[in-house]
C-alpha positions in Angstrom: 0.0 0.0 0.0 1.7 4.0 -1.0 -0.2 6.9 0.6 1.2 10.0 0.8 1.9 11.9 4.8 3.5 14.3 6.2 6.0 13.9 9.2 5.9 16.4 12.2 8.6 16.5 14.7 8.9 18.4 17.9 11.5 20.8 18.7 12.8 18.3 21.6 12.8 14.6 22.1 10.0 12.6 23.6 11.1 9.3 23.6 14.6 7.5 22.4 14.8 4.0 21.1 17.5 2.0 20.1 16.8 -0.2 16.9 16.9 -4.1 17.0 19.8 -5.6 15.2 19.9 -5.9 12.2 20.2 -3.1 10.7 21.2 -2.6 6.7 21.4 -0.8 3.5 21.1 -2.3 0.2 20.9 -0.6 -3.3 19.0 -1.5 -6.2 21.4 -2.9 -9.0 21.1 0.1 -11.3 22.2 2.1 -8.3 19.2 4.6 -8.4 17.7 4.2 -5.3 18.9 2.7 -1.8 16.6 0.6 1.3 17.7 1.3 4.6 16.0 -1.7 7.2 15.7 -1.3 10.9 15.2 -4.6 12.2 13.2 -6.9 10.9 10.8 -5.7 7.3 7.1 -6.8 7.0 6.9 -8.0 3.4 3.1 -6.2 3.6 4.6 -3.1 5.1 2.8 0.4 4.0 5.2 2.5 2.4 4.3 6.3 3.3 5.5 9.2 0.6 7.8 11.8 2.9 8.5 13.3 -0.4 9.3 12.9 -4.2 12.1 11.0 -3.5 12.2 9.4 0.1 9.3 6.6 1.5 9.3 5.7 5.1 8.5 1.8 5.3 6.0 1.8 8.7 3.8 -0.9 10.3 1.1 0.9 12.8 3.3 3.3 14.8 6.6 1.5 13.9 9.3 2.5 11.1 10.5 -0.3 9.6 13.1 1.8 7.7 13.1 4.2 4.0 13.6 3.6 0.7 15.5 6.9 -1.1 16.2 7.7 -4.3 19.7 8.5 -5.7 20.4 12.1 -7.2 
Protein backbone atom coordinates (compact mmCIF):
# COMPACT_ATOMS: atom_id res chain seq x y z
CA UNK A 1 0.00 0.00 0.00
CA UNK A 2 1.67 3.95 -1.04
CA UNK A 3 -0.19 6.88 0.57
CA UNK A 4 1.20 10.04 0.75
CA UNK A 5 1.93 11.89 4.83
CA UNK A 6 3.51 14.29 6.17
CA UNK A 7 6.02 13.93 9.24
CA UNK A 8 5.92 16.37 12.15
CA UNK A 9 8.58 16.46 14.69
CA UNK A 10 8.91 18.36 17.93
CA UNK A 11 11.48 20.80 18.73
CA UNK A 12 12.82 18.26 21.60
CA UNK A 13 12.84 14.64 22.14
CA UNK A 14 10.00 12.60 23.59
CA UNK A 15 11.14 9.34 23.62
CA UNK A 16 14.58 7.53 22.36
CA UNK A 17 14.75 4.00 21.13
CA UNK A 18 17.51 2.01 20.09
CA UNK A 19 16.83 -0.19 16.86
CA UNK A 20 16.90 -4.11 17.00
CA UNK A 21 19.76 -5.63 15.24
CA UNK A 22 19.95 -5.93 12.20
CA UNK A 23 20.23 -3.09 10.72
CA UNK A 24 21.16 -2.58 6.72
CA UNK A 25 21.44 -0.77 3.52
CA UNK A 26 21.06 -2.31 0.17
CA UNK A 27 20.86 -0.58 -3.33
CA UNK A 28 19.05 -1.54 -6.23
CA UNK A 29 21.36 -2.93 -8.98
CA UNK A 30 21.10 0.15 -11.32
CA UNK A 31 22.24 2.09 -8.33
CA UNK A 32 19.24 4.56 -8.37
CA UNK A 33 17.69 4.22 -5.33
CA UNK A 34 18.90 2.65 -1.80
CA UNK A 35 16.60 0.62 1.31
CA UNK A 36 17.65 1.28 4.58
CA UNK A 37 16.02 -1.72 7.17
CA UNK A 38 15.68 -1.32 10.87
CA UNK A 39 15.22 -4.65 12.17
CA UNK A 40 13.18 -6.90 10.89
CA UNK A 41 10.82 -5.72 7.30
CA UNK A 42 7.12 -6.81 7.00
CA UNK A 43 6.85 -7.99 3.43
CA UNK A 44 3.11 -6.23 3.61
CA UNK A 45 4.61 -3.08 5.15
CA UNK A 46 2.83 0.37 4.03
CA UNK A 47 5.22 2.49 2.41
CA UNK A 48 4.30 6.32 3.30
CA UNK A 49 5.55 9.19 0.61
CA UNK A 50 7.85 11.78 2.87
CA UNK A 51 8.53 13.35 -0.35
CA UNK A 52 9.28 12.86 -4.19
CA UNK A 53 12.09 11.04 -3.51
CA UNK A 54 12.18 9.43 0.12
CA UNK A 55 9.29 6.60 1.49
CA UNK A 56 9.32 5.68 5.07
CA UNK A 57 8.51 1.79 5.30
CA UNK A 58 5.98 1.80 8.66
CA UNK A 59 3.77 -0.90 10.27
CA UNK A 60 1.13 0.86 12.81
CA UNK A 61 3.29 3.26 14.78
CA UNK A 62 6.63 1.53 13.89
CA UNK A 63 9.29 2.53 11.08
CA UNK A 64 10.47 -0.30 9.64
CA UNK A 65 13.13 1.83 7.66
CA UNK A 66 13.15 4.17 4.05
CA UNK A 67 13.62 3.65 0.70
CA UNK A 68 15.46 6.89 -1.13
CA UNK A 69 16.18 7.72 -4.30
CA UNK A 70 19.73 8.48 -5.72
CA UNK A 71 20.44 12.11 -7.22
Amino acid sequence: MYRRATLHFTQAPIAQKDFALPVSVEKDARGKRIRVTLGQLNADAPVVGLSDRCQALIDGDELLGFMMALP
